[in-house]
N, C-alpha and C positions, 0 to 999 in steps of 0.2 A: 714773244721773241725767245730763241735760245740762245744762249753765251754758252760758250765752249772754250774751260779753261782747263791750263796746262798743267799738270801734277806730277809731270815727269821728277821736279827733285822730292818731293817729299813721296812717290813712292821709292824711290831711287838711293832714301837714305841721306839724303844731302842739307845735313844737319839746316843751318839758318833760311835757307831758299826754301827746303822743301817743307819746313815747319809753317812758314811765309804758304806757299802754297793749297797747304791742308787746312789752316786756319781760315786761310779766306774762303776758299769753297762752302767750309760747313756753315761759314756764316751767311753768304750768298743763299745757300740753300734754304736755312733757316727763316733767310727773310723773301725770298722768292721762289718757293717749292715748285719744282717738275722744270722750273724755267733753264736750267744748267744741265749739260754734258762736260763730260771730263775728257781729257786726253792724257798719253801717256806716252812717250817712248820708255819701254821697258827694256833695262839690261837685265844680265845674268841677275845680278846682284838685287833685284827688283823684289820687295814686300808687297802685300797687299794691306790697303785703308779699308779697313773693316766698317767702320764708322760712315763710310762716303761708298758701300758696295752698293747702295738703293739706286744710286745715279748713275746714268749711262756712262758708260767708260769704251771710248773710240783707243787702241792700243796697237803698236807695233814694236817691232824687237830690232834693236839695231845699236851696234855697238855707239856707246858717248863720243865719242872722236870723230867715228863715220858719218854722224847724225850731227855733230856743229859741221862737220864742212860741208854734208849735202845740202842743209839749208844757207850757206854762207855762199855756195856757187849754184843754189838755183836763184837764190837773190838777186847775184848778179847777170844771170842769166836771164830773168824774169819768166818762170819757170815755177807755176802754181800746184800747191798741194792740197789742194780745194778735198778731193778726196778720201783724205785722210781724217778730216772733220765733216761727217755728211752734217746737212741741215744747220751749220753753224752762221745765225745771222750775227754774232761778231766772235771773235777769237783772242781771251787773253793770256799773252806770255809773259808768264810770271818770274821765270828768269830771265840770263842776259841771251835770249834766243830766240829769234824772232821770224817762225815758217814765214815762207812768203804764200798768200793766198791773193787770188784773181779775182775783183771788183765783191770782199769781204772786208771790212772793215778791223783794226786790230787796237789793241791796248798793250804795252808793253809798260811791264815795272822795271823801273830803273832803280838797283840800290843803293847804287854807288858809283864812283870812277876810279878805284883806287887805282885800277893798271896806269893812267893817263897819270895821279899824279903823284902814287909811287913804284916806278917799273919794275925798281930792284926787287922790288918782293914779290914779283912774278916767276915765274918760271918762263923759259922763255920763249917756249911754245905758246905757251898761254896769252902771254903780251903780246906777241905777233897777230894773235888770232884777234884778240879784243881788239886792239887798235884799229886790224880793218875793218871787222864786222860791227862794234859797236856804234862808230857816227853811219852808216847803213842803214843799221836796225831802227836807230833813231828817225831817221830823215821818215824810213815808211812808214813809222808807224803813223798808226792815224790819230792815236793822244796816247800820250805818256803821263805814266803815274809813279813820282816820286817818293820813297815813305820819307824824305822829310824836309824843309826849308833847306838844308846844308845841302842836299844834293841837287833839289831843283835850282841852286843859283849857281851848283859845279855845270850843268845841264846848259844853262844860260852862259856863263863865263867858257865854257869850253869848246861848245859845240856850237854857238850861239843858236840854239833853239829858243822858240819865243815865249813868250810868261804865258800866252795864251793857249800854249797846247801842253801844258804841263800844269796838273794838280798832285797837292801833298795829300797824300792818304796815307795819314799814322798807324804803323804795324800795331799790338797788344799782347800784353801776355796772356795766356791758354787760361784756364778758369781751375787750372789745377795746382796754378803757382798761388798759393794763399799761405797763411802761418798755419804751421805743422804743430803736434802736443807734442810734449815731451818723450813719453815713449817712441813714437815713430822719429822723431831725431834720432835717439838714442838708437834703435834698431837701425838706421842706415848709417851711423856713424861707425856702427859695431862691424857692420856686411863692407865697409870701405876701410874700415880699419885706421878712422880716424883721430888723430887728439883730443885733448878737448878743447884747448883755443888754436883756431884757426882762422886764417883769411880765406879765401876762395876767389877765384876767377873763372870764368866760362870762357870758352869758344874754341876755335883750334887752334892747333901751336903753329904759327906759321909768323914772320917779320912783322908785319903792322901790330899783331897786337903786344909787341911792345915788352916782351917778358926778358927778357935779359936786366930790363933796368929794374922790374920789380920783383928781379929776386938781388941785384945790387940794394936795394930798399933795405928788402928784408934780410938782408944780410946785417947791414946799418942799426937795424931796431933791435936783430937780437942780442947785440952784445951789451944791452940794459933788459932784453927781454929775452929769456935764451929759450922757454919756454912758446914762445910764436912758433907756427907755423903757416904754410902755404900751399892749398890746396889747386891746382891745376886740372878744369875739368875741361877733357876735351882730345881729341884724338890727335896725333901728329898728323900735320898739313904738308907743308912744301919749307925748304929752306929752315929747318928747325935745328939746322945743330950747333948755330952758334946759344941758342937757350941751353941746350944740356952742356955746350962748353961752358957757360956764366956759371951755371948751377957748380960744378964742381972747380972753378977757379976760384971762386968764394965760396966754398968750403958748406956748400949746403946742401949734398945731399942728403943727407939725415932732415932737414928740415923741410925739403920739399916733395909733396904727394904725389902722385901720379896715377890716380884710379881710373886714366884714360876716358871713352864714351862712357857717359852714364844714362840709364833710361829715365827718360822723362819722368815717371811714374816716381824713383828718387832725389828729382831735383830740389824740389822744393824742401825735403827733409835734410839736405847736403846745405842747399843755404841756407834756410833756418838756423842750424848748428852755427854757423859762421858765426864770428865778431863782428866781421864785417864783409863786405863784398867790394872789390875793387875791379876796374876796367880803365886799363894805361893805358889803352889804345892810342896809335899816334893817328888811326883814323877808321872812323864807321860811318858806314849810310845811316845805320837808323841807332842801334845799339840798343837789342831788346834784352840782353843780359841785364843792366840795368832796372827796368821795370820788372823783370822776375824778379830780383832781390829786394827789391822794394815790396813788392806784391807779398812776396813772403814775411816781412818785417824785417826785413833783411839790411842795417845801416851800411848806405854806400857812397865810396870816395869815389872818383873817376876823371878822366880829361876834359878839361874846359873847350878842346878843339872839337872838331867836324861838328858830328850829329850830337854826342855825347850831354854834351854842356847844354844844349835845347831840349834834350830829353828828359835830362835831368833837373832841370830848372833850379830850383833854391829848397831841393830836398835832397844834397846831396855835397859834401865835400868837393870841388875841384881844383886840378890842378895841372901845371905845364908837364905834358908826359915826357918831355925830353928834359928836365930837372930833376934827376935823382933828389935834390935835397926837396922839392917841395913835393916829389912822392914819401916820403921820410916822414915830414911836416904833419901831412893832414893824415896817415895811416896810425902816427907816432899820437896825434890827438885822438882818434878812433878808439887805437888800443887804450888808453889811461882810462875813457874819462867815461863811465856809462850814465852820466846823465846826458851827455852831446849824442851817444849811442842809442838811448832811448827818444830824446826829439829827433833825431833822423827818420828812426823808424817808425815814430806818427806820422810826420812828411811827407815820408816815402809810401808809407800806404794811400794817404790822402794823393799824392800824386798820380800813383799806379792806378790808382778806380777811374780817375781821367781818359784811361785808355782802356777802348774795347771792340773786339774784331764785331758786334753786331753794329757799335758807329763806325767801323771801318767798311763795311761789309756796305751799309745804308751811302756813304762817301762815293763806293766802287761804285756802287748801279749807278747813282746820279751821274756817274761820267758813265756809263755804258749808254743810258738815257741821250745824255747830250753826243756823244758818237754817232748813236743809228740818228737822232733828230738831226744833224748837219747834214 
């Protein structure tokens, strides 16, 4: 059979989805050679996957805007793009977009609902769009693949979709997120131009993940800790200015980094370096920042809500993201005490090995398996 899956965000650049995207393919491929094609909508902005050019790649050029609403009205139109993926005996879309295709079977990954169930931190284009296209996208597809327990019961509670057509398949981190030696910390710490104790956080700056209060935090710690800092990795998103208004209302610019995107190839030596690694998120689908810093030996605090607190299991500090003081609490225990710092980061390694895109990859087909067999 061939599976014809979607790579549009990670050639696209589209930091979590399309690392999600590249990660699964290689590993599909790895366990199912010649069996996969790729697709693509390619913008301007479009790199090419060096590592994934062996596989067939079906590709067309069409602005992101133009390309959610041509497939969100031929959906409702029923109005098939069969064409665009020749010979695809199933088709999966690995973000929230879902071609519509004529008597083809599909998988769609769902990562989340954050629109549904925080809209504020939408923009409002965005909201508009998800709200109708996503219970749509859902109803067609022909199974859905959740990466975790938190969002296959958002999935069930919101859409009411049934437990039966919805499996959890756990994202993993990359096999490059591992503990760094001292020199290559050192040399990325030098090219970032960083201190020597720091926290770190990943993702983009945008509402949900929650930075306004965890630089209220560190605001809190450094006045016994003046020497803290906090490392922000990650590109401005949407809605970011009440963060840079926190930042300078408490009095932190000097304390807070800003080295913006970073390339994968440095991540692992950026956390390593950490103290610690924290994720306030007030909400994720999967939250694979997490198991990078763990991967790396990376000791990490994060939120007990959504996905976070199931990812993280009991190798990891948690706490209520919307409580300053007990983000304070277990960051304020992180920084003192490197004996709690070094069992973290046994933990967290023993946790992190738990997760790998070849058992994520082995999870997928089994539901690609059971799709073409119904």
């Amino acid at each position: 059979m061939t599976i014809t899956i979607d790579v549009s965000a990670a050639v696209n650049g589209r930091a979590g989805l399309g690392r999600y995207a590249a990660s699964l393919s290689r590993a599909v491929d790895a366990l199912k050679p010649g069996q996969i094609r790729l697709f693509a909508n390619k913008t301007p902005q479009a790199q090419g996957l060096p590592d994934l050019a062996h596989i067939p790649l079906d590709a067309i050029r069409v602005g992101y805007k133009p390309w959610r609403m041509a497939i969100l009205l031929a959906q409702m139109a029923g109005i098939g793009f069969n064409r665009l993926v020749p010979g695809a005996d199933l088709f999966h879309a690995t973000e929230h977009l879902l071609m519509p295709l004529h008597r083809t079977p599909t998988v769609l990954t769902v990562h989340d609902l954050i629109y549904r169930l925080f809209p504020s931190h939408h923009k409002r284009l965005n909201y508009w769009y998800l709200n109708l296209a996503m219970p749509l996208y859902v109803r067609r597809a022909s199974h859905i693949i959740a990466v975790s327990e938190n969002t296959r019961s958002d999935l069930m509670r919101l859409y009411g979709t049934s437990a039966e057509k919805i499996s959890v398949v756990y994202e993993a981190p990359s096999l490059n997120f591992a503990p760094q030696s001292e020199a290559r910390i050192q040399a990325v710490r030098e090219k970032f131009q960083l201190p020597d104790r720091y926290l770190v956080t990943l993702g983009t700056i945008e509402p949900r993940k929650n930075l306004p209060r965890l630089v209220e935090a560190l605001a809190a710690l450094r006045r016994d800790d003046p020497g803290l800092h906090l490392a922000v990795i990650g590109a401005k998103g949407w809605l970011y200015e009440d963060f840079f208004h926190t930042i300078h209302a408490f009095g932190q610019a000097d304390a807070v980094v800003l080295p913006g995107f970073v390339p994968d190839g440095d991540l692992p030596a950026l956390l390593g370096g950490a103290l610690a690694a924290v994720q306030p998120s007030l909400y994720e689908g999967f939250g694979l920042p997490v198991l990078e810093a763990m991967a790396c030996g990376t000791p990490v605090a994060c939120s007990a809500t959504s996905s976070l607190g199931e990812i993280a299991g009991d190798a990891a500090l948690t706490f209520d993201p919307e409580a300053v003081d007990e983000i304070v609490g277990a960051l304020g225990r992180l920084t003192a005490d490197q004996g709690l710092r070094d069992s973290l980061r046994e933990s967290g390694l023993d946790r992190a090995a738990r997760f790998s895109w070849a058992r994520a990859a082995a999870e997928t087909w089994a539901v690609y398996q059971g799709v073409l067999g119904s």
